[in-house]
C-alpha positions in Angstrom: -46.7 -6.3 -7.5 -48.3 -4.1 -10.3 -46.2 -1.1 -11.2 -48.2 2.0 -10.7 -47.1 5.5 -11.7 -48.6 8.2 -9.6 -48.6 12.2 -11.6 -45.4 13.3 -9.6 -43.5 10.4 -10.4 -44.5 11.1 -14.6 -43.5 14.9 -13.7 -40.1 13.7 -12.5 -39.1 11.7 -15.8 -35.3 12.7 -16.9 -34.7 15.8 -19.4 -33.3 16.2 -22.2 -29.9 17.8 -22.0 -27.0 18.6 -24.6 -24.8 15.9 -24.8 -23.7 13.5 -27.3 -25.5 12.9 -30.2 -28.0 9.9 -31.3 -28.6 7.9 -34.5 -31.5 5.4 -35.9 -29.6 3.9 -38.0 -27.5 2.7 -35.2 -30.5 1.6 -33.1 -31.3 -2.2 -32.7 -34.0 -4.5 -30.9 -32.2 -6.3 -27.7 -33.8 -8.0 -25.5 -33.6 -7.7 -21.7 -30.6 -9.3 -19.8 -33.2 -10.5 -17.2 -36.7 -10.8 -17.1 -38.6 -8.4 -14.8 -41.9 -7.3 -16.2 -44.4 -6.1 -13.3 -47.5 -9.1 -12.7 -49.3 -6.7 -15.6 -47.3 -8.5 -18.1 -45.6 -5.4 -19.7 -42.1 -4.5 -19.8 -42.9 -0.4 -19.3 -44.5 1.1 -16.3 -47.9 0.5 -16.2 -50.6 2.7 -15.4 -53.5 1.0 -12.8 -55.8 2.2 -13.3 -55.7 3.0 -17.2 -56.4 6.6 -18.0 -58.0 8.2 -20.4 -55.2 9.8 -22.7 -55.8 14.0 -23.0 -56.6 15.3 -26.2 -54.2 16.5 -28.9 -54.8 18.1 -32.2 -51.9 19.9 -34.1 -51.0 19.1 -37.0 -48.0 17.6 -39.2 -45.1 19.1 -41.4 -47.5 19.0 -44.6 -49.9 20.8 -42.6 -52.4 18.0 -42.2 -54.6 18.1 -39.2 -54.0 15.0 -36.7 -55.7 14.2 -33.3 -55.1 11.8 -31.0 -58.9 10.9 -31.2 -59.1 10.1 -34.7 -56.5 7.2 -33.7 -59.0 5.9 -31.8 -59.1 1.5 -32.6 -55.0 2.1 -33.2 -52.4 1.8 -30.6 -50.7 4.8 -30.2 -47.1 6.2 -28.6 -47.0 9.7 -27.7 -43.9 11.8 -26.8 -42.4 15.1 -26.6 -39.4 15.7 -28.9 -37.5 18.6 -30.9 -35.9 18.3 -34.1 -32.8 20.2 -32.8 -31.9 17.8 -29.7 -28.5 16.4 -29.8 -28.9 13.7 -27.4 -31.7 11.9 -25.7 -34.4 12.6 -28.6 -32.7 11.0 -31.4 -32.4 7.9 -29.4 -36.1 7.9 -28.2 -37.2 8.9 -31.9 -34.8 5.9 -33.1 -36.3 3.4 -31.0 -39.6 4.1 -31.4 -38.9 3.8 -35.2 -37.4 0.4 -34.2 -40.4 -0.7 -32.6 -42.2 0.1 -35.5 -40.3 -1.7 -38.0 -39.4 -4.8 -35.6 -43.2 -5.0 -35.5 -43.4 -6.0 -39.1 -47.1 -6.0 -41.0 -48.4 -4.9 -37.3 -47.0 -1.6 -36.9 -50.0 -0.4 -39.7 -52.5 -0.7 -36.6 -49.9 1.6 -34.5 -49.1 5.0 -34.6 -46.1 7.5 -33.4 -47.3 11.0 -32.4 -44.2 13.2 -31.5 -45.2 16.5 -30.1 -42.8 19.3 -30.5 -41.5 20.9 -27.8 -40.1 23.5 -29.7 -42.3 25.8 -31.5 -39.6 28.2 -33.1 -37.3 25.5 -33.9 -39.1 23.0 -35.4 -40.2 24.1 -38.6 -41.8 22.6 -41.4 -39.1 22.2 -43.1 -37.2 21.2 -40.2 -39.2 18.5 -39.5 -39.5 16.8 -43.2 -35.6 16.6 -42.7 -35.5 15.7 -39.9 -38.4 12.8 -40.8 -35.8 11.7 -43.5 -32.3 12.0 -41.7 -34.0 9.3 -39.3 -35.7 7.2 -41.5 -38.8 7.9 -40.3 -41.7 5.3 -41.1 -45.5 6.8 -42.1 -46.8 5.2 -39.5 -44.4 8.4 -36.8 -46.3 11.8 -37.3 -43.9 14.8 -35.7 -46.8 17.1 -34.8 -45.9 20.7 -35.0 -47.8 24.2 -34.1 -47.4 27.7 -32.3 -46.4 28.2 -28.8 -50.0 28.5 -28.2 -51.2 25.3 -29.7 -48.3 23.3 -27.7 -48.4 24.4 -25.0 -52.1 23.5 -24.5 -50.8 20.3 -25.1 -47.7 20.2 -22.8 -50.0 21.3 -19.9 -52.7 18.5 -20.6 -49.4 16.2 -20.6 -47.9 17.7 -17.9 -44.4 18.2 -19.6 -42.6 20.7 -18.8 -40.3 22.6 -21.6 -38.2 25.5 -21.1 -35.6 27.2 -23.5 -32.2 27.4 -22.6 -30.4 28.9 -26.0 -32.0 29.3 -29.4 -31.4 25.1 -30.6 -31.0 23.8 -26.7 -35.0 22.9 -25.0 -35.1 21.3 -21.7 -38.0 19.0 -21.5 -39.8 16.2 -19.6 -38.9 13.3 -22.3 -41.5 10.6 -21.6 -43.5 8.0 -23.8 -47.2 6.8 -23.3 -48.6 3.8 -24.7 -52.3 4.1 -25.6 -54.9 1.2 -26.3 -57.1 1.1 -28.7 -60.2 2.7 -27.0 -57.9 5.7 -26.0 -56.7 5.0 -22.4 -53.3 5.1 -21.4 -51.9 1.8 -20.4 -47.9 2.2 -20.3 -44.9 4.6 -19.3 -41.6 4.9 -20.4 -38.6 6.9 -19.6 -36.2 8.4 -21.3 -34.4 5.5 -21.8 -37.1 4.3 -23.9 -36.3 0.6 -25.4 -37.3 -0.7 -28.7 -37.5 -4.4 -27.5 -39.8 -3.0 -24.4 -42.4 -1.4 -26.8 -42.7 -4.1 -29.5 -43.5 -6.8 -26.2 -45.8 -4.2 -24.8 -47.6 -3.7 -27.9 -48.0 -7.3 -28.8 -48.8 -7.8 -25.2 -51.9 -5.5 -25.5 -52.7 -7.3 -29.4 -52.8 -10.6 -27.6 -55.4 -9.5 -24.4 -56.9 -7.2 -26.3 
C-alpha cells in the first residue's frame, strides 16, 4: 500500500524539546534492521500525489539571497532547525550532513535548506558556528531572516514554532524531500535517518 501523508498528519510530526544533546561527528549511515519501504520504493513517507513545494526566499549567514526556486533541476531537503537546540536538531542536522557525504560525488546535485525557527537566536554569527561545530558541507545552507520573513515561511510550511525561554523553541521538526522539478515527493520525522535519505535520493536519481 502507498504511504500517503494527509496535512494533519505533517502538522502532528514530533517537537523539538530540551533534552540531551546531539553530535555529527557521532552520526553514521545504518541500514534498516528490516526491509519495509511503502510499494513507492522509498524508505520515507511518501507524498501521492507529489506536491508542489511552497516558496522560500531568505537568505544565508553571509547574507546571500537563496530560494527554493533557484534549486530548481537539484534535489533538495528542507527542514526547520535552530542553532540553539540541544536535542533533536543536532541529530536531524547530523544526519542530513551524513546523507550528504555518504552520497559521495552526488550530493553536488543536492541541497540542504535549514530554515530557522528562531529569529532572535540564530544570528549570523551564530550560524557560521554553528555551520563549523557540525561540520557542515556547502552543499547545507542554514537560512536565516526576521520574524517577519520566517514566519511567512513557517505558515506556507505549516510548522508551528513557539518560544518557551530565550535558547529553548518548540517546533514542528520535519524534513521534505523535493525532486528536481520542485514537487515534494517524501516525508520524514523527527527521527530523520541518514541511511533513509541517501536510498530515497538515489531512488529518485535512478527513476528520474
Amino acid at each position: 500500500m502507498r504511504s500517503t501523508v494527509p496535512l494533519a498528519v505533517l502538522l502532528a510530526v514530533a517537537a523539538c524539546f530540551s533534552a540531551g544533546c546531539g553530535s555529527s561527528s557521532a552520526t553514521k549511515i545504518e541500514g534498516p534492521t528490516t526491509t519495509s519501504q511503502s510499494a513507492s520504493g522509498f524508505a520515507g513517507a511518501a507524498l501521492q500525489p507529489p506536491r508542489p513545494a511552497q516558496p522560500i526566499a531568505l537568505r544565508d549567514a553571509d547574507g546571500h539571497a537563496v530560494t527554493l526556486a533557484a534549486e530548481r533541476g537539484r534535489y533538495v531537503l528542507v527542514t526547520f532547525l535552530y542553532t540553539h537546540c540541544p536535542d533533536v536538531c543536532p541529530l536531524i542536522a547530523g544526519n542530513l550532513n551524513a546523507a550528504l557525504r555518504a552520497l559521495g560525488p552526488a550530493r553536488n546535485r543536492v541541497s540542504v535548506l535549514a530554515v530557522s525557527v528562531d529569529p532572535a537566536g540564530d544570528t549570523a554569527a551564530a550560524v557560521r558556528a554553528y555551520s563549523t561545530r557540525m561540520h557542515l558541507l556547502p552543499q547545507f545552507r542554514y537560512l536565516i531572516g526576521s520574524r517577519a520573513e520566517l514566519r511567512r515561511v513557517w505558515l506556507a510550511w505549516h510548522v508551528l514554532s513557539v518560544q518557551r525561554k530565550p535558547d529553548l523553541v518548540d517546533h514542528v521538526a520535519y524534513t521534505a524531500l523535493i525532486d528536481p522539478a520542485g514537487k515534494q515527493r517524501v516525508l520524514y520525522g523527527s527521527g530523520v535517518k541518514a541511511w533513509q535519505v541517501v536510498h530515497d535520493v538515489r531512488h529518485l536519481m535512478r527513476t528520474a
